[in-house]
C-alpha positions as CSV (number, residue, x, y, z in Angstrom):
1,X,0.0,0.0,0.0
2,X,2.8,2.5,1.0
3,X,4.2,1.7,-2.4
4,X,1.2,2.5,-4.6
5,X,0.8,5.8,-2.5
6,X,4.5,6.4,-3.4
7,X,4.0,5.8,-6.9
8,X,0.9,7.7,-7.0
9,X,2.7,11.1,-5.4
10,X,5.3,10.8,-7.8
11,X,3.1,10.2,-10.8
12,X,1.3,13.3,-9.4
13,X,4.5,15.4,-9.2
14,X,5.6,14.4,-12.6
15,X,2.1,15.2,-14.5
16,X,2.2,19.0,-12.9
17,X,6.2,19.3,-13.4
18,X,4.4,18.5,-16.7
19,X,1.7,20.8,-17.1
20,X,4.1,23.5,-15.9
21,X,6.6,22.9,-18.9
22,X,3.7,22.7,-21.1
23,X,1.8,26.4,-19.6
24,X,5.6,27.5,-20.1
25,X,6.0,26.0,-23.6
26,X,2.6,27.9,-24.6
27,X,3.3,31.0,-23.1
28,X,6.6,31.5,-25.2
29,X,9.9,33.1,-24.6
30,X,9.3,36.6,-24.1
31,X,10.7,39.3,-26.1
32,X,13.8,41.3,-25.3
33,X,13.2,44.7,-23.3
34,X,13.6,47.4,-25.4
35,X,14.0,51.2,-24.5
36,X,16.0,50.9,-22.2
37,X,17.4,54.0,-20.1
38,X,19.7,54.8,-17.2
39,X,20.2,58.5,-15.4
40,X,21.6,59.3,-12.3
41,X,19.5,60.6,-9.7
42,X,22.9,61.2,-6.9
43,X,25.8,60.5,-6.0
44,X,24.5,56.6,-5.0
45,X,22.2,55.9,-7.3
46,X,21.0,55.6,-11.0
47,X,17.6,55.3,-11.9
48,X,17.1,52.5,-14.6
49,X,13.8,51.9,-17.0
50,X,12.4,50.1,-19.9
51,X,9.6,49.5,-22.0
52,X,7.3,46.6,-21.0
53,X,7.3,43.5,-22.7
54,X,4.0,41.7,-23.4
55,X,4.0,38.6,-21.4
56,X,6.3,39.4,-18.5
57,X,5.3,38.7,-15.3
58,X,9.5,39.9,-13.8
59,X,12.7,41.2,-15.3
60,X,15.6,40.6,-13.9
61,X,18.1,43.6,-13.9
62,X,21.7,43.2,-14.5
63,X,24.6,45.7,-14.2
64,X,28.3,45.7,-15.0
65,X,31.4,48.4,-15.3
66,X,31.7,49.0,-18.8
67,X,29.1,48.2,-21.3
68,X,30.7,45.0,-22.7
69,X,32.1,44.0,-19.9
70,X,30.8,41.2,-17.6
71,X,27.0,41.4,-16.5
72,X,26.0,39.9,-13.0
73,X,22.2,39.7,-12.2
74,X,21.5,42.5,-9.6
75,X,17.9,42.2,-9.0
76,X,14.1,40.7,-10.1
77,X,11.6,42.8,-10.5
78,X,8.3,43.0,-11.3
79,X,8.1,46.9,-12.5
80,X,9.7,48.4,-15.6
81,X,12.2,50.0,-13.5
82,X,15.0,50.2,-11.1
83,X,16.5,52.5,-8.3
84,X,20.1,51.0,-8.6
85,X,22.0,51.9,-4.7
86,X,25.1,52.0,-3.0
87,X,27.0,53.1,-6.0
88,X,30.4,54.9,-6.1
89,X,30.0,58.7,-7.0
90,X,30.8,59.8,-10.3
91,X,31.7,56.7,-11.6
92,X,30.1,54.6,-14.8
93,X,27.3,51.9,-14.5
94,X,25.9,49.7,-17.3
95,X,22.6,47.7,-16.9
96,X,21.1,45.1,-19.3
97,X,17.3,43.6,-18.6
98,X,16.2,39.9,-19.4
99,X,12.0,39.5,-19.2
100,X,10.7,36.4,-17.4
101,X,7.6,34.3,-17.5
102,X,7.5,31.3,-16.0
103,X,11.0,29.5,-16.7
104,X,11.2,31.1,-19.9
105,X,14.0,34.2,-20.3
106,X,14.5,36.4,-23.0
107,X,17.3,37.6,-24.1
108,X,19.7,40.3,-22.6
109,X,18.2,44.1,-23.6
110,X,21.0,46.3,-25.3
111,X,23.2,47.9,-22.5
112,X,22.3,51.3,-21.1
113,X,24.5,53.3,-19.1
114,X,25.0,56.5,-16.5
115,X,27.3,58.0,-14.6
116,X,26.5,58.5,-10.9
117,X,27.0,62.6,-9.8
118,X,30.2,64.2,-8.7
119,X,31.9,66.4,-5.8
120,X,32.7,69.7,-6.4
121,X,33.6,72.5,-4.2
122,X,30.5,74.7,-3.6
123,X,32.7,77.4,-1.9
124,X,34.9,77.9,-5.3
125,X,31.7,77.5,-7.8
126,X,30.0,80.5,-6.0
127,X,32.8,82.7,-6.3
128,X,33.4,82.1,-9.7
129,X,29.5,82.2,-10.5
130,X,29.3,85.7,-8.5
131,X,32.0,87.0,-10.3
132,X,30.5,86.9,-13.9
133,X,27.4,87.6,-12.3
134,X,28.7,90.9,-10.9
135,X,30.4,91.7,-14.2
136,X,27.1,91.5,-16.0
137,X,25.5,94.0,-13.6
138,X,28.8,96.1,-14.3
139,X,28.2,96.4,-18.1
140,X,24.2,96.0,-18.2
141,X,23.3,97.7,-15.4
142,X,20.4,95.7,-12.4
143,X,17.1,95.3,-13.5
144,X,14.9,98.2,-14.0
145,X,11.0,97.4,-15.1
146,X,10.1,99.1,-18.5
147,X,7.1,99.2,-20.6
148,X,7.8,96.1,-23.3
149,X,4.3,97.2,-25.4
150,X,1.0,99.5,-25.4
151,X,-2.0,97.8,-27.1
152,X,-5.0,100.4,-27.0
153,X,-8.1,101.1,-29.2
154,X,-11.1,102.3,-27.6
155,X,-12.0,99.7,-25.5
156,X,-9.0,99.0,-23.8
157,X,-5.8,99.7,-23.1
158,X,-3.5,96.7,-22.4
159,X,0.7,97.3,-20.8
160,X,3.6,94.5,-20.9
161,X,6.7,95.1,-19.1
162,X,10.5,93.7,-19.1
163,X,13.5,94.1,-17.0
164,X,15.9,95.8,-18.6
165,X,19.4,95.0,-17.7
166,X,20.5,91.4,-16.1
167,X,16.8,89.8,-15.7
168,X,17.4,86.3,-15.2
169,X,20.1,84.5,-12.9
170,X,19.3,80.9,-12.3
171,X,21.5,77.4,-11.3
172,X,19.6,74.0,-13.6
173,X,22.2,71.2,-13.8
174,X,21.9,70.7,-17.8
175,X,24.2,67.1,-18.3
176,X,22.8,65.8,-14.9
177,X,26.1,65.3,-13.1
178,X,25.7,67.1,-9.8
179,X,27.2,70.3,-10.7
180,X,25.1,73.3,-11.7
181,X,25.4,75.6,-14.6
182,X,25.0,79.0,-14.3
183,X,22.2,80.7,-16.7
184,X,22.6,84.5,-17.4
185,X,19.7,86.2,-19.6
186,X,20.1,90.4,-19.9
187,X,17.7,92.5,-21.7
188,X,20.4,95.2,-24.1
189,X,19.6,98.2,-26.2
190,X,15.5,97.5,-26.1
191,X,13.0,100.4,-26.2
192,X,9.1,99.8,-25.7
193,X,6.5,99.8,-28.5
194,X,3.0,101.2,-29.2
195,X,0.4,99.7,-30.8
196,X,-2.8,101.1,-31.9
197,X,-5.7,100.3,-34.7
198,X,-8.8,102.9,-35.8
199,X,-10.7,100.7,-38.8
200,X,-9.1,97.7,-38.9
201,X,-5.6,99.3,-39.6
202,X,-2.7,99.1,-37.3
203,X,0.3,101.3,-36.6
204,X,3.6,100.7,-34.9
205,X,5.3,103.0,-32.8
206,X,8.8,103.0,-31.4
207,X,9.7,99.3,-32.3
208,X,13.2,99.0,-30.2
209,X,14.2,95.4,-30.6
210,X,15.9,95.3,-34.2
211,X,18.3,92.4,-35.5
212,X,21.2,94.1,-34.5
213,X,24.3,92.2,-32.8
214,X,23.5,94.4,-29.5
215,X,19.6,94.7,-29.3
216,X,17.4,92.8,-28.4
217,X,17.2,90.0,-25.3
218,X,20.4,87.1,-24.5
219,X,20.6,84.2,-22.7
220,X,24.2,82.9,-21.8
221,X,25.1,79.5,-19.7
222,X,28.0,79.1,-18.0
223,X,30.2,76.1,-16.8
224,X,31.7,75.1,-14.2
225,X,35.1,73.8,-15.4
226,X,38.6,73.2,-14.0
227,X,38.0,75.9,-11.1
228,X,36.1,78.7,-13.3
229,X,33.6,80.2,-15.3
230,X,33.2,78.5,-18.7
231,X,31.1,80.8,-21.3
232,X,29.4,77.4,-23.0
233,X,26.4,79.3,-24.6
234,X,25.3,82.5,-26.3
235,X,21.8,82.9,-27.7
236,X,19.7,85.7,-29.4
237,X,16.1,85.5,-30.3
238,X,15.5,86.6,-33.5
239,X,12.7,89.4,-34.2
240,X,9.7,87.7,-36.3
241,X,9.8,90.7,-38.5
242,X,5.9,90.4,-38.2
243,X,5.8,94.0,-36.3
244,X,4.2,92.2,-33.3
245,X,4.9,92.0,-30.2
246,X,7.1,88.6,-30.1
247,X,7.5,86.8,-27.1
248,X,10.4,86.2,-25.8
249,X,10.7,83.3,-23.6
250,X,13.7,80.7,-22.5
251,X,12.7,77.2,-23.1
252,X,13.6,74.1,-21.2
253,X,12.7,70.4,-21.8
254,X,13.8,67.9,-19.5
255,X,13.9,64.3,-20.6
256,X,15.9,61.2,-18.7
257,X,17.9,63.3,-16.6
258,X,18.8,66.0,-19.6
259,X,17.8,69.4,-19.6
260,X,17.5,70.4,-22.8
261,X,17.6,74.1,-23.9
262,X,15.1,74.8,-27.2
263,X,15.6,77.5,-29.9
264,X,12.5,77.8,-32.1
265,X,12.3,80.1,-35.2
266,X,8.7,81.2,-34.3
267,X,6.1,81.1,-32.5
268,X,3.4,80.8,-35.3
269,X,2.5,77.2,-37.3
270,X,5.1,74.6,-37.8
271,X,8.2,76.2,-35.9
272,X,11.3,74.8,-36.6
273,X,12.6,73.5,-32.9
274,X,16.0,72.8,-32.1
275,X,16.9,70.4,-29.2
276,X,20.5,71.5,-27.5
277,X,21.9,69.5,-24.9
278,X,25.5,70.3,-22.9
279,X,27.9,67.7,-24.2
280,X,31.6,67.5,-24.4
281,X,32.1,70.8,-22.7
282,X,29.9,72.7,-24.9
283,X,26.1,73.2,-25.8
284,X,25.3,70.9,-29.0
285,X,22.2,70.6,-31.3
286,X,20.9,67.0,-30.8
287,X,17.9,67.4,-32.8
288,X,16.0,69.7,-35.1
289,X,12.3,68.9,-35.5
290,X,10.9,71.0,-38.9
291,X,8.1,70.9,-41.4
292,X,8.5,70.9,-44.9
293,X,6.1,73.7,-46.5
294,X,5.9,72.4,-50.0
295,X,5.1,69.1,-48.9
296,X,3.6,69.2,-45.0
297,X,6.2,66.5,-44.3
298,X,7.4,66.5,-40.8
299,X,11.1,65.9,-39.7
300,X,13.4,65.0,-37.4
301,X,17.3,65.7,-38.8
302,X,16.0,65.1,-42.2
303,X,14.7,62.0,-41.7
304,X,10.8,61.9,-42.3
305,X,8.5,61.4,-38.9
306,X,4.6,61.2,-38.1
307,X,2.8,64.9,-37.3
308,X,2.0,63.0,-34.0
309,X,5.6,62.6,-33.4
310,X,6.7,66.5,-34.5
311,X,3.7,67.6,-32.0
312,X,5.4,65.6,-29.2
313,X,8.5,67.4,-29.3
314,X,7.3,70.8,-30.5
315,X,4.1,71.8,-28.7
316,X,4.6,74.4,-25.9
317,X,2.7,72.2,-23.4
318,X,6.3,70.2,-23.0
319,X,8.4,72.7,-22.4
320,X,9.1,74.7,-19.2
321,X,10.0,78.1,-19.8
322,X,11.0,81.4,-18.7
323,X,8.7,84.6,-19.7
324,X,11.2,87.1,-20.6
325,X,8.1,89.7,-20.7
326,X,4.5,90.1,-19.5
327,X,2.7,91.8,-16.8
328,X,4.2,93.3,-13.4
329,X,3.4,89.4,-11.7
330,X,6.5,88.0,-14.4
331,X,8.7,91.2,-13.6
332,X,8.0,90.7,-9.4
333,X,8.6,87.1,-10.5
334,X,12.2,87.6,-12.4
335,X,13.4,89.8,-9.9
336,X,12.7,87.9,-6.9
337,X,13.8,84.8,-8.7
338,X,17.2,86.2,-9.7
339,X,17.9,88.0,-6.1
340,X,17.8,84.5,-4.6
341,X,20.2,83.0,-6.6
342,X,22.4,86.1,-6.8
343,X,22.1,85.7,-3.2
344,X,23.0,82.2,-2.7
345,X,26.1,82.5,-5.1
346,X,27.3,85.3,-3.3
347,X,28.0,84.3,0.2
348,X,31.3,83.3,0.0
């Protein structure tokens, strides 16, 4: 009797070890995770994420020292992502993800790497901030509120201001690796304008912002490199040459740990926008995203994408930005803004 009860446990064992290689057969090897991304979120740790794979019930998260180098399994997980810990500061991690279900694996994802953030000596990075700081005030004077544009008719009679001078002073870490830039934007040479219409006809007075080298509004960045104050950037917006009222605004996008700064021809239909990132010691264009007119083709570097896809990266509603002009709440908002930071760079 104790035999047949033997033989009838391991006949039951056998038939599920059975059935399980079978629901495991069926279900198939999952895919390889694709889209996967790596950005450092300290000195400690890198954040790691991936597309999810149909099918997946884990992933199993891998990480090594260089990206071909040897890959030992870190973790299993059940979400797209990972908070990789205990890292060495500003040093290089790769990661590569396999997707699980049941006993079947996929293949290793391509490798995707970051570098964890860095020391730096706050005390020295001030001074050298506050010093170009203080020798923009020195040749463009602090801000002073003026009238940007009058709009008036009869029924109304509408005022925008700007900050001439030095109007914006702020600290974003563009290349995500601990240590802040320094962003400068100064208002130069600009007078106010008027508008006005009587029948549907408009006129223009006392347009100040012309295409001169010297007019108009600028937004430096600086870098903090080898102990000083690295010009990496220098940027004019261009006047529309509409006779309107342009607005002038410095545009941000952050994606994966990069800030990127956007330059935009316009403001009006299919802008061309241009995606710069700080790489190598200088600001870079990455991307241009444009619209051919004599076909209504959309593009990214010249190769052909989907008006969905131009949209994603060109519509204001992803960009953070920085109103160079509008009512007395954005001038109260500059200037308190830029006496902080002015303030916390210069107390050493």
């Amino acid at each position: 009797m104790k035999r047949f009860l033997a033989l009838v446990l391991a006949l039951s064992l056998l038939l599920t070890a059975f059935a399980q290689l079978v629901s495991d057969f069926a279900a198939g090897k999952p895919a390889a995770p694709a889209a996967v991304s790596a950005w450092a979120t300290s000195k400690t740790q890198i954040h790691v994420s991936w597309s999810q794979v149909s099918g997946a019930k884990a992933y199993q998260v891998y990480i090594a020292k260089k990206a071909n180098g040897q890959y030992k399994k870190l973790a299993v997980v059940k979400k797209n992502s990972y908070e990789s810990k205990k890292l060495k500061e500003n040093t290089a991690y790769y990661y590569k993800i396999k997707a699980v279900n049941g006993k079947q694996v996929s293949a290793a994802s391509k490798a995707a790497g970051a570098k964890t953030h860095k020391s730096y000596s706050v005390k020295k990075l001030n001074k050298a901030y506050s010093q170009v700081v203080n020798a923009y005030f020195g040749k463009f004077g602090k801000p002073t509120e003026k009238t940007y544009f009058e709009e008036f008719d009869y029924a109304y009679h509408h005022i925008q201001y700007f900050l001439q001078g030095v109007n914006v002073v702020r600290l974003p870490d563009l290349n995500n690796d601990g240590v802040p830039e320094l962003l400068i934007s100064y208002t130069n040479r600009l007078k106010g304008s008027s508008y006005s219409h009587d029948g549907g006809l408009y006129y223009v007075y006392n347009i100040g912002e012309t295409n001169s080298k010297d007019s108009g509004f600028f937004t430096c960045i600086y870098s903090f490199q080898g102990g000083k104050a690295v010009r990496i950037y220098l940027h004019k917006a261009d006047v529309n040459g509409s006779c309107e009222p342009f607005e002038r605004r410095i545009l941000f996008r952050k994606i994966k740990g990069t800030t990127y700064m956007i330059e935009r021809s316009g403001s009006n239909g299919y802008a061309a926008v241009v995606y710069k990132a700080f790489k190598g010691g200088k600001m870079q264009a990455v991307a241009k995203y444009y619209c051919d007119y004599n076909t209504m083709k959309f593009y990214r570097n010249k190769q052909q994408i989907s008006f969905k896809t131009y949209q994603s990266y060109a519509q204001d509603s992803n960009f953070s930005s920085i109103a160079l002009h509008g009512g007395r709440s954005t001038t109260n908002a500059l200037r308190s803004a830029m006496q902080k930071n002015v303030q916390r760079i210069s107390q050493y």
